[in-house]
N, C-alpha and C positions, 0 to 999 in steps of 0.2 A: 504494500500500500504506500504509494507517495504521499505526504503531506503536500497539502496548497489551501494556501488560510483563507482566499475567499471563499472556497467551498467548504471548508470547515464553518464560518462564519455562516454560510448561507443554510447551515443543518441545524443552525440553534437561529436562527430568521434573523441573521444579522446581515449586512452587506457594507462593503469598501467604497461608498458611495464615491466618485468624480478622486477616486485612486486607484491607481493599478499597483501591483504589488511590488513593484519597485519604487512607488511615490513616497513621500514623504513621512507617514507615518504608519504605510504597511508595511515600509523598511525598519522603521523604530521598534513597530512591534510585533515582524513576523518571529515566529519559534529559533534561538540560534540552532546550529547544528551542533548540538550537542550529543556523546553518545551515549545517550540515557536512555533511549525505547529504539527497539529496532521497527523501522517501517519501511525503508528501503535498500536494507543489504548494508554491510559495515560504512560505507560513505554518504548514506541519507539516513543517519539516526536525528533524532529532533531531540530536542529536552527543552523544559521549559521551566524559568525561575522561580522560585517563592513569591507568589503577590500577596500575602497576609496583609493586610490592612491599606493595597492602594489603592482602593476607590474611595478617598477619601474626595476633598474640594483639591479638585484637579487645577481648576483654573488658581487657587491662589497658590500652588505650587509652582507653573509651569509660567506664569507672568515676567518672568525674568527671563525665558526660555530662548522668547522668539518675539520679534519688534511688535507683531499682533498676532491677536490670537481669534481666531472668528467661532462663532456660536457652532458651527458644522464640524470646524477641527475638534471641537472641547467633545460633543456628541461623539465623530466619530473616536477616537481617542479612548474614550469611557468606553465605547464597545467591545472595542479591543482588548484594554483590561479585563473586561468581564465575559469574553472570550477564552481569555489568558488564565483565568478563574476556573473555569469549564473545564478546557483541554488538564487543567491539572487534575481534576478529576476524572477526563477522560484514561489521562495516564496512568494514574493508580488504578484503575480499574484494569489498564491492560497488562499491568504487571502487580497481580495484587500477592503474586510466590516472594517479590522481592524489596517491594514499595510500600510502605504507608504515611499517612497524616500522622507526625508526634503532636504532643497537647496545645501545642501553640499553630498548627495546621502548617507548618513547615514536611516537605516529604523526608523522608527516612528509611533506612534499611529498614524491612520489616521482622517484626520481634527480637531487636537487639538492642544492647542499650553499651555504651561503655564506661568504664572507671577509670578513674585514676588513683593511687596511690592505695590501692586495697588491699586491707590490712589483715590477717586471720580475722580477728573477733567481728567486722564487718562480712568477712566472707561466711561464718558459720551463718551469723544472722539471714542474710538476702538467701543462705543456702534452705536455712529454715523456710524461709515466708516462699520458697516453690521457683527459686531465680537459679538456671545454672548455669556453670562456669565453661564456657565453650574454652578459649583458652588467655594465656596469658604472656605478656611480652613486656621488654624495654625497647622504646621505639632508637633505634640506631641515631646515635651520634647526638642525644637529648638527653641522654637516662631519663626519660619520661614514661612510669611503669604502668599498663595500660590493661584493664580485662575485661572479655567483650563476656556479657551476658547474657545469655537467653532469656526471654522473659516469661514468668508464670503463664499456662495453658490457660485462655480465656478473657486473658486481659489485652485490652490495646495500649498500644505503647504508650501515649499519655497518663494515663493507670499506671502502667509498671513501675515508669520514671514518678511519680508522686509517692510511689508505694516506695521504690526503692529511695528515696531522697529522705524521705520520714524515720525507715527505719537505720540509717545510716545517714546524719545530717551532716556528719564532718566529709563524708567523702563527696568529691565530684563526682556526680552522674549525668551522662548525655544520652541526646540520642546521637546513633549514626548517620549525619545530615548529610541531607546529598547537596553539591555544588554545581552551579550549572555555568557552562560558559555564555560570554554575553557580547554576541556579535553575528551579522550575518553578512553572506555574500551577496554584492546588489546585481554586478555586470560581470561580462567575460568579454577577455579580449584571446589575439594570438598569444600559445606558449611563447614564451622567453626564459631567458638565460638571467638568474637574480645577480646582481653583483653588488659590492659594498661599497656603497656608497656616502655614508656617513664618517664622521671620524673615530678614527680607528680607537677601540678601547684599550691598543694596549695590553693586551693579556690578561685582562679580567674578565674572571671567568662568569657568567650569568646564567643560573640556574632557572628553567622556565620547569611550570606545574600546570599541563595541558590535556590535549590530546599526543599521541605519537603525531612529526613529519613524515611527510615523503621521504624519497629517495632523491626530488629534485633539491631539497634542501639539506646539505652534510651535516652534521652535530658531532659533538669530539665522543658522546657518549650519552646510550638513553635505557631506561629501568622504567618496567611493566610493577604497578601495585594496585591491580585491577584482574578479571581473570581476562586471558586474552591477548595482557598489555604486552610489551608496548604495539600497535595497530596503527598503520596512518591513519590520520585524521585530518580533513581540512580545516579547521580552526586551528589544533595545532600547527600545520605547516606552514598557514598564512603569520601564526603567531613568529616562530623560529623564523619567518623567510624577512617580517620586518628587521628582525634583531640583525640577523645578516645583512640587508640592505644598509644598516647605518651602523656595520665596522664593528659587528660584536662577531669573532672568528672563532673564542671558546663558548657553547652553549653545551649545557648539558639536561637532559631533559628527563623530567618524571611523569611517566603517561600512568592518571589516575584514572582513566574509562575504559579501556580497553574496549571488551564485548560486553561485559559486565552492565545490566538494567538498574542497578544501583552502583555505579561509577560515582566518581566524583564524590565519594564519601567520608567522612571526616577523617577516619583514622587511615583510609589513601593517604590524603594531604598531609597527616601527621609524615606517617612513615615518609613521603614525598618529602616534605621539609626536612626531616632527622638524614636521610641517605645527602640532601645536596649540602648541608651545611658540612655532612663529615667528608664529603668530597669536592672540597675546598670553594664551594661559593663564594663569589663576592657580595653578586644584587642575586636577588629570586625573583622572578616576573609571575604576577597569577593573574589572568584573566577571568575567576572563575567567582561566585558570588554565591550568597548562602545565609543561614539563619548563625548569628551570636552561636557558637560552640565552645564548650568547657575544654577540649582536648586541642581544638586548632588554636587558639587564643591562649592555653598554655605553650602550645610548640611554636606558635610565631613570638613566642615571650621568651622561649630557649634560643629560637636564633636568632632573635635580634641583640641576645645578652653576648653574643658570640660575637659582633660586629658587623652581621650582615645586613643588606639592605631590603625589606621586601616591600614589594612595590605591586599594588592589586589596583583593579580594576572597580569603580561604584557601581558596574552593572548597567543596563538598558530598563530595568523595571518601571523606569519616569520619576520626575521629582514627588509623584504624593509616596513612594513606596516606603518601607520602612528603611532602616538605612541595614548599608550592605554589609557584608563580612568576606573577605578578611581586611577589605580597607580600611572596616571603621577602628577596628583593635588598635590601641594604643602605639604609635611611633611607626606603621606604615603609612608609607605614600600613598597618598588615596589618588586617583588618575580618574578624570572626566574627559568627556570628548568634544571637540568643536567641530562646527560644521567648516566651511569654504570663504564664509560670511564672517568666520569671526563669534557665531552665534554657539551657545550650547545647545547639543543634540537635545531636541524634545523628551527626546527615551532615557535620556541621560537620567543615574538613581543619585544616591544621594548619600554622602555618611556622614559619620558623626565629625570627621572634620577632613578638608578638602584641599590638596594637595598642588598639583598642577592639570593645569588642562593641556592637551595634545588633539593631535585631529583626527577625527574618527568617524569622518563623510568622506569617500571616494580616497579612503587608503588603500592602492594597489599593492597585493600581495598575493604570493601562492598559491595553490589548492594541492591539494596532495596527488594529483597526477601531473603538477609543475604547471600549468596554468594561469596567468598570471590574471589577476581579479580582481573589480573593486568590493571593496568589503568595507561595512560600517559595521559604526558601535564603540562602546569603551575599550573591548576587547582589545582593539587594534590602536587604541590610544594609548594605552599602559606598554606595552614594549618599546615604542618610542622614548618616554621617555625612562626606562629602563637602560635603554640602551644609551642615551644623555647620561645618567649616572654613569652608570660603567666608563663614559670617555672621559667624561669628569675628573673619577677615578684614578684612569688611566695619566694622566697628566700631573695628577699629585696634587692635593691642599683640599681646600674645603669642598667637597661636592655640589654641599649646597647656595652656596657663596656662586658658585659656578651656575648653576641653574637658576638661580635667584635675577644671575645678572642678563640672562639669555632671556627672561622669560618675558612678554608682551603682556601689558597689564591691559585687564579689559573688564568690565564693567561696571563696578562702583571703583574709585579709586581704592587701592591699597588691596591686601587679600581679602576676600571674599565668599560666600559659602556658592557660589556660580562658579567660577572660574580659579578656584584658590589663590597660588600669587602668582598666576598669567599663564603664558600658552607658551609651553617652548616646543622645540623641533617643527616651529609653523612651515618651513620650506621640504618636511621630509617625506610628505604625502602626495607631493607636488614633483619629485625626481622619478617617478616610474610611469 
């Protein structure tokens, strides 16, 4: 089965009214290609993000978005989300072996939950109340000690995680959240040949947390934590093929989706994060976006105490949505997208605080049979400037100093929760 949103739109009496799915905001809010539901063979899986609480007042979010905003955009828009509502629904239905809603209506591995730091007299306890111990780990290069538990027969995961929280309030318990990438492809052009074209990092190494690339895009080295992994993927390859295009020559990549129907899931990403920090990251780029997690928000807190850089994307969910993860955690670079105009993407999400903006309308980049594509979204604005740090970096002295001075200030003067403190790599969406 192909996905195509205005037929999906048109089975719940919606329609794309005076848009085609390349317009303006069926590009903001078609499904990215994520590999989260398989519907068309390992290169047309869909996934779609957490929208818990974005139908809110759309219009006083997205006022800052776009010079105006008309009564038909605000409509269709709203549809969309509540479209984007639906389809998650649709999707836990079609994989209800490996998906569900935790208590906050975020998706999740279904009937699992994880710990951190669990200790015997905790484990007897959750062993009594019917919770069992599938198994248990330190996640590589963190010491962060981790056990996935099955949850009591009958309960849904919301329950579990309340039940286990109660009887064990010192310990962290999560669910196993899934993370969705947040970008799609708009156009295709003839294949080409990527080349690097930005300034060279230098030999700093940048760890990306994706899908797997092609073959058209080299990487020094890539690790499956998914079953499956590592797989190409177009989102990942287009991610790796920007870093390449502006002078990043060490990547090394952790593909957390493989084949896997619940990819992109928290203790992936841990594991993700523990393997690139022990094998010598400098920046770690995530395009990928997600509900507040106890086990990623301690591992992005292990490797930033290591000196790394990580650097995430706020997502396409639009400015009413909650705010994103892993940007919003404490000391990552939060990365929003600009349109061609100078504007932020309509679709653009939103964290608890906001970083730089980068371009993220008509960034040409790879597909994983080498293809060369424009692709929107944050997605493709967080590797830019990922790949800014890293040359930063490379050159020696403050990173941020460096990016501060490159960066285009644009919309209210000074930093801003629109555009944080301005747009850099403005010319690098613009050399392909």
């Amino acid at each position: 089965m192909r996905f195509n949103l205005p037929t999906f739109l048109a089975a719940f009496g919606l329609a794309v009214t005076g848009l085609t799915i390349t317009g303006t905001l069926a590009s903001a809010f078609a499904p990215p290609l994520a590999a989260q539901v398989q519907l068309s063979g390992p290169s047309g899986n869909i996934g779609m993000p957490p929208v818990s609480g974005v139908l809110g007042d759309v219009r006083d979010r997205v006022s800052g978005t776009l010079d105006s905003l008309d009564a038909r955009a605000l409509d269709e828009a709203r549809s969309l989300l509540r479209a984007r509502e639906r389809f998650l629904d649709w999707l836990v239905r079609r994989n209800r072996d490996t998906i569900e809603r935790d208590g906050a209506g975020n998706l999740a591995r279904r009937g699992e939950l994880v710990a951190i730091a669990l200790g015997d007299s905790a484990r007897l306890a959750l062993s009594g109340a019917g919770f069992t111990i599938l198994s248990s780990e330190r996640i590589e290069g963190l010491d962060i000690a981790v056990t996935r538990l099955a949850v009591p027969e009958g309960l849904e995961l919301g329950e579990a995680q309340a039940l286990a929280s109660a009887l064990v309030p010192n310990v962290e318990i999560a669910p196993d959240s899934l993370h969705f990438q947040a970008g799609v492809p708009a156009a295709a052009s003839a294949a080409v040949q990527m080349a690097a074209q930005g300034a060279a990092a230098n030999g700093t190494v940048v760890g990306m947390i994706d899908g797997a690339p092609g073959a058209a895009v080299p990487v020094e080295v890539e690790r499956g934590f998914a079953a499956g992994a590592p797989m190409p993927s177009d989102h990942g390859t287009a991610v790796a093929s920007l870093l390449r295009g502006e002078g990043v020559s060490r990547i090394k990549v952790a593909d957390v989706y493989g084949r896997d129907p619940a990819g992109g899931n928290a203790l992936a990403i841990a594991r993700a994060l523990g393997w690139l920090a022990s094998s010598g990251a400098d920046v770690i780029t995530i395009s990928l976006v997600g509900p507040r997690n106890a086990l990623v928000e301690r591992a992005v807190g292990a490797v930033r105490a290591r000196g790394i850089v990580v650097v995430a994307a706020v997502g396409n969910d639009g400015p009413a949505a909650p705010p994103a993860f892993p940007a919003s955690y404490d000391g990552v670079v939060a990365v929003t997208g600009a349109d061609r105009r100078g504007r932020a993407l309509i679709e653009a999400g939103r964290a608890l605080h906001l970083d730089y903006a980068a371009p993220g309308e008509r960034v040409f980049a790879l597909d994983r049979r080498g293809t060369l594509k424009s692709w929107r979204g944050t997605s493709f604005a967080t590797p830019l400037v990922a790949a800014r740090i890293a040359a930063a970096m490379g050159r020696g002295g403050n990173w941020r100093a460096r990016l501060d001075a490159e960066a285009r200030d644009l919309g209210a003067r000074g930093p801003d929760p629109v555009f944080g403190r301005g747009l850099v790599c403005e010319p690098c969406a613009r050399k392909r």
